[in-house]
N, CA and C of each residue as an Amber inpcrd file, in Angstrom:
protein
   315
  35.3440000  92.5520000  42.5990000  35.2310000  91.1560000  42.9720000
  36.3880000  90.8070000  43.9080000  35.9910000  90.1440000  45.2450000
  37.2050000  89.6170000  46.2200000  37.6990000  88.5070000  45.6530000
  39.5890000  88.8370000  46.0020000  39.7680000  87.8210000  45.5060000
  40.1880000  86.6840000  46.2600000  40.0570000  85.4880000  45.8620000
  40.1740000  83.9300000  47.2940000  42.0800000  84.0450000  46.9570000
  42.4590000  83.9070000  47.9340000  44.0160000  83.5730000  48.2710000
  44.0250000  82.3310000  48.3710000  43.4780000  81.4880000  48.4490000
  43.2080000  80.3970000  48.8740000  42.8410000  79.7040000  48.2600000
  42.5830000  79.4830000  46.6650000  41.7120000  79.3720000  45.9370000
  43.1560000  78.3540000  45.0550000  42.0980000  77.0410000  44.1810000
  43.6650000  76.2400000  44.2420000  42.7350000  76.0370000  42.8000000
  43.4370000  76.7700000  41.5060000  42.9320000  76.6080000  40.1580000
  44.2580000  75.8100000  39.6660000  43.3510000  74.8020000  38.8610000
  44.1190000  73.6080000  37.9470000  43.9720000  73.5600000  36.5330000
  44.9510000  73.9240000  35.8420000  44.6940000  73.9170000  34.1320000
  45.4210000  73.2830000  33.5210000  44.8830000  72.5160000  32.6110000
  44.8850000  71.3610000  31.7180000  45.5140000  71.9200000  30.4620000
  47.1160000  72.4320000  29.8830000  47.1960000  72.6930000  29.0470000
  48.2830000  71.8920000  28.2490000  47.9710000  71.2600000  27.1530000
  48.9450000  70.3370000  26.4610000  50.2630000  70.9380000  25.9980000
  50.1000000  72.1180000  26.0210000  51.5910000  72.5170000  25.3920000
  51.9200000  73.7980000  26.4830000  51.7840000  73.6600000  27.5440000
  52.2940000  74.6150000  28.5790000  53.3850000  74.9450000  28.5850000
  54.5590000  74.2260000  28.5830000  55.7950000  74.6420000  28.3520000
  56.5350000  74.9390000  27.2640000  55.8130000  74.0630000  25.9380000
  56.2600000  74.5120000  24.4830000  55.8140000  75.8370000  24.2040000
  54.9040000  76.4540000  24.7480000  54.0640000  78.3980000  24.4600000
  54.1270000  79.0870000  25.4090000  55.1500000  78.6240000  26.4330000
  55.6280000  79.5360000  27.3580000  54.9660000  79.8580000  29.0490000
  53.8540000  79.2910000  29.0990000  52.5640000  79.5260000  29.9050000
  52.8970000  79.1760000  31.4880000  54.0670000  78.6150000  31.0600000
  54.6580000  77.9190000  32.3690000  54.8360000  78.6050000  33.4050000
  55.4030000  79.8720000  32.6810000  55.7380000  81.0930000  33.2970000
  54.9390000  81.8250000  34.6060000  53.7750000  81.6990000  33.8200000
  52.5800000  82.1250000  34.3220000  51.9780000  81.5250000  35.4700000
  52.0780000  80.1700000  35.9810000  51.7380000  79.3470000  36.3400000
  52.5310000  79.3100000  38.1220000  52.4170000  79.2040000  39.2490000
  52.4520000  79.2730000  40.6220000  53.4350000  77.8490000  40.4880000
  52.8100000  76.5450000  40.3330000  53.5760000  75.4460000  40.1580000
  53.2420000  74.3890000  38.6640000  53.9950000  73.6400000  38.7040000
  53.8790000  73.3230000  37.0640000  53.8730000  71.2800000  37.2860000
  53.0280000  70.5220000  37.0970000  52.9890000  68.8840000  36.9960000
  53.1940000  68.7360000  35.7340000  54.2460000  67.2640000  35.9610000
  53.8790000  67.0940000  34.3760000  53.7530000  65.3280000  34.6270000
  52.8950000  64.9650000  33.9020000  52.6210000  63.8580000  33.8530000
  53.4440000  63.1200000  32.6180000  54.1440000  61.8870000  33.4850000
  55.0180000  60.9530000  32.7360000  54.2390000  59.6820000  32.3630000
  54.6110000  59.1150000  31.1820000  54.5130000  57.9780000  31.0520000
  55.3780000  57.5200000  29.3560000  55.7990000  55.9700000  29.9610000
  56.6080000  55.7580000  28.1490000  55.8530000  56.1200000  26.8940000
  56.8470000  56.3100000  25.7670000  56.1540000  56.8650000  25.0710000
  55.0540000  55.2960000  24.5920000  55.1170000  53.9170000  24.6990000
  55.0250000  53.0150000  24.2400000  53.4210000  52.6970000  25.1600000
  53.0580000  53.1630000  26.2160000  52.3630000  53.5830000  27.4050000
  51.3040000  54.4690000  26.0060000  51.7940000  55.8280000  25.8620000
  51.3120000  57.4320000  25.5050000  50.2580000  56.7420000  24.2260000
  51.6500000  55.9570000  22.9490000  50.5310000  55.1860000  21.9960000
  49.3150000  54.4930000  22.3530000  49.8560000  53.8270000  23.5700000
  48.6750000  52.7230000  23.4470000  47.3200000  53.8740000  23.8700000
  47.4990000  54.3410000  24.6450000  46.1540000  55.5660000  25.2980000
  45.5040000  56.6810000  23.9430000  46.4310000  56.7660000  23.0460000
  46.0930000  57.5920000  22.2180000  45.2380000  56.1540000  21.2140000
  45.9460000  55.2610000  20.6370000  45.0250000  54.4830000  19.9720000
  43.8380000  53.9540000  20.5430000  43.6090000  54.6080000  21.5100000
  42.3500000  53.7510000  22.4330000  41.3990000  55.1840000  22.3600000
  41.9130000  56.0380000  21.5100000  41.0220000  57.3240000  21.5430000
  40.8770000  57.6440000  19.5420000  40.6240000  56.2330000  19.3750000
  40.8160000  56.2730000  18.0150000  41.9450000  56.9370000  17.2260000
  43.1640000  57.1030000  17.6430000  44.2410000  57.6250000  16.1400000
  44.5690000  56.5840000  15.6100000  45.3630000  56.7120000  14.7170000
  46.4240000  55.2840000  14.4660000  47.5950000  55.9240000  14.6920000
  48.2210000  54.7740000  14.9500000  49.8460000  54.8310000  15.7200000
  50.3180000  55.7920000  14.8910000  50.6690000  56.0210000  13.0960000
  51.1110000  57.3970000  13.0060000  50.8100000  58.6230000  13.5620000
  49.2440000  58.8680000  13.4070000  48.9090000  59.9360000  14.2220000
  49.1400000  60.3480000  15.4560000  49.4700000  59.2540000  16.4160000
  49.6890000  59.0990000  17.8560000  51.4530000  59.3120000  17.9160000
  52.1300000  58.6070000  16.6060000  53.7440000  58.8820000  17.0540000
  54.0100000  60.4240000  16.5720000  53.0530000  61.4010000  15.2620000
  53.2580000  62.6300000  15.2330000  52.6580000  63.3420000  15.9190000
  51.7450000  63.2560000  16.8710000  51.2770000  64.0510000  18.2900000
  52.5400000  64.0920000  19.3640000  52.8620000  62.7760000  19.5300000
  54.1920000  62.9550000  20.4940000  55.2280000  63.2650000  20.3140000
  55.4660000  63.4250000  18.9580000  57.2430000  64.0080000  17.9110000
  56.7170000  65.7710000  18.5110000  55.2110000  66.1490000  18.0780000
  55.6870000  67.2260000  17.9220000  55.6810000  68.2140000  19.5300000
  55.7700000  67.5390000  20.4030000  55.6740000  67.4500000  21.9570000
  57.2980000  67.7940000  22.4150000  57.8720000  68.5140000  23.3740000
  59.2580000  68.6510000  23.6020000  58.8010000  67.0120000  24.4310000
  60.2550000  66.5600000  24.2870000  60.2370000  65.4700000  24.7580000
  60.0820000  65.3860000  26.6540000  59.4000000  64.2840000  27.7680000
  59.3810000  64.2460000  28.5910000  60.4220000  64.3690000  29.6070000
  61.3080000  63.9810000  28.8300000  62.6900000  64.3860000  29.8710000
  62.7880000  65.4710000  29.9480000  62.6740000  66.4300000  29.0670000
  62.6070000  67.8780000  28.9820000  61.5960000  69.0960000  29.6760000
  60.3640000  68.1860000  29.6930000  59.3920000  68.9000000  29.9460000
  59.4770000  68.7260000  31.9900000  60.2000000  67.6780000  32.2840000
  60.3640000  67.0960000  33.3050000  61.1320000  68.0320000  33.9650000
  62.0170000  68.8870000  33.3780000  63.1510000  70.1510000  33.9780000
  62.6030000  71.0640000  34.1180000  61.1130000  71.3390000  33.9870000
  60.4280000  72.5950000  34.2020000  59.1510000  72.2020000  35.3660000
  58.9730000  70.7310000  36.0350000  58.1260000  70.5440000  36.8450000
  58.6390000  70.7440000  38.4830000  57.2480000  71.4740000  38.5680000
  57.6840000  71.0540000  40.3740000  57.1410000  69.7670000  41.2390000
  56.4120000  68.9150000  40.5320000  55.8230000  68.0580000  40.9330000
  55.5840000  66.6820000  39.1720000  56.0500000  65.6870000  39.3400000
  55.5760000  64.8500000  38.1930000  55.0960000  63.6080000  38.7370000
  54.1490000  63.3290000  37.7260000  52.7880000  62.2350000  38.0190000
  53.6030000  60.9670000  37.4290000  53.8350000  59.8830000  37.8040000
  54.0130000  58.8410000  36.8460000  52.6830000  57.8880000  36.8070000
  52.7760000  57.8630000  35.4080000  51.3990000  57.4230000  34.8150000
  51.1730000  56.3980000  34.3340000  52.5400000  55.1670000  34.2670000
  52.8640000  54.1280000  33.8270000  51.5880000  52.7270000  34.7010000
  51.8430000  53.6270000  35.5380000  50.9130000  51.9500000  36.2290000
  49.1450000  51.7570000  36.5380000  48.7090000  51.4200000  37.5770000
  47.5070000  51.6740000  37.2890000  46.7100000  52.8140000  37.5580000
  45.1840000  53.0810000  37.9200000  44.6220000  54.1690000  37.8530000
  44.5700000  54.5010000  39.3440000  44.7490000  53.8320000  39.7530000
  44.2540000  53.4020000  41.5220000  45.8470000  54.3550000  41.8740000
  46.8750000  54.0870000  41.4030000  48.1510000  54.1270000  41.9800000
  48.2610000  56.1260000  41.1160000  48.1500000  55.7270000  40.4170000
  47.9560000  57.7930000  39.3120000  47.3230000  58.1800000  40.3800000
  45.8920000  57.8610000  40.5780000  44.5590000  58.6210000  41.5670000
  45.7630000  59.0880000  42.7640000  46.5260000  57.9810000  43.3220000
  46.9970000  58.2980000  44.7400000  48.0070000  59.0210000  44.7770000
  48.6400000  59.4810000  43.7110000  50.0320000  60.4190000  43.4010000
  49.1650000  61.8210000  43.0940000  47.8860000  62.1950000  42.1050000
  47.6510000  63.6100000  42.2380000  46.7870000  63.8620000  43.7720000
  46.1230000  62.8330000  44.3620000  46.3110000  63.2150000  45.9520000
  47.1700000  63.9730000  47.0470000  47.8340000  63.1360000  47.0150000
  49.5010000  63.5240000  47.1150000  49.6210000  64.9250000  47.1030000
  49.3310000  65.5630000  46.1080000  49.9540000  66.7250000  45.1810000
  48.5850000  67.9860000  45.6010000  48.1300000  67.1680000  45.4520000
  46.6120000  68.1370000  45.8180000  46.7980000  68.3750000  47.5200000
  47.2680000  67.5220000  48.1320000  47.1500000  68.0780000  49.5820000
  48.2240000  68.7330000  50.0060000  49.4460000  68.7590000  48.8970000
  50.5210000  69.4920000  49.3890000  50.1510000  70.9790000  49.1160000
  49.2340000  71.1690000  47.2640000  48.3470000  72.2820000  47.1520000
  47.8550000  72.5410000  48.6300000  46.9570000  72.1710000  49.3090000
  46.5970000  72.8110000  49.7480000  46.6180000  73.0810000  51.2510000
  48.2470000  72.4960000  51.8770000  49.0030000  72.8210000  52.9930000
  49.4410000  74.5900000  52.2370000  50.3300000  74.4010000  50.9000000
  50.7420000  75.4400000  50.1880000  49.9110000  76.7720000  50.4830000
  48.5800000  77.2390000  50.2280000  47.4880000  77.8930000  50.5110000
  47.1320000  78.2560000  51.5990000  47.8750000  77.1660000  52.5260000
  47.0340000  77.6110000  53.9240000  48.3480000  78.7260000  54.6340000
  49.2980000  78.6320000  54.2610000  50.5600000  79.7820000  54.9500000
  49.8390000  81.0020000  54.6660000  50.2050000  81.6960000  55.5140000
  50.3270000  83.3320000  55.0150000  50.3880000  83.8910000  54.2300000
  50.1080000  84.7490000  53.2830000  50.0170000  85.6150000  52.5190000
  50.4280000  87.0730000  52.7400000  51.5380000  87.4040000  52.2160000
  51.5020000  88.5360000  52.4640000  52.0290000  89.2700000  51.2490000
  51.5520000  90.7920000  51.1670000  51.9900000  91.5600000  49.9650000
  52.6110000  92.7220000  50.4480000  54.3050000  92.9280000  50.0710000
  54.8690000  93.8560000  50.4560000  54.5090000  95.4730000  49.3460000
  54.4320000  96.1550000  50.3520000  54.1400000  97.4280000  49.5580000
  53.3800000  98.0930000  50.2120000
């Protein structure tokens, strides 16, 4: 199977940097928002606020996860303004893709 050089795969993993995966990964986003923000989105997906404050306890905290991004989303405001920041990010993806490639050896 050929493989695309060019090819711009995006994965959705909640604990990427707590299981190491980061590693693995070309570039790494991390999406910010307060934790007071994080509750309200999680109770709107049915938890209750305990469940929602021990989902985010057991999370390395965002400041932290923030020292391992090459790119972070802030997620605090509206959807219109999020939409226009992974834009952003997606077209720098895919200036990124369009350079050269080359494999020494």
């Amino acid at each position: 199977m050929a493989q695309d050089n060019k090819a711009i795969i995006i994965a959705d993993v909640p604990l990427l940097i707590e299981v190491g995966h980061y590693k693995q990964m070309d570039k790494v986003i991390v999406v910010d928002a307060t934790e007071e923000n994080q509750i309200q989105r999680l109770l709107k997906k049915s938890l209750t606020e305990a469940q929602a404050r021990s989902r985010i306890a057991a999370q390395l905290p965002l400041p932290e996860k923030i020292k391992y991004a090459d790119f972070v989303i802030d997620n605090n405001g509206s959807l219109d303004a999020t939409c226009q920041q992974v834009k952003g990010i997606f077209e720098q993806f895919k200036q990124i893709v369009q350079r050269p490639f080359y494999i020494d050896g």
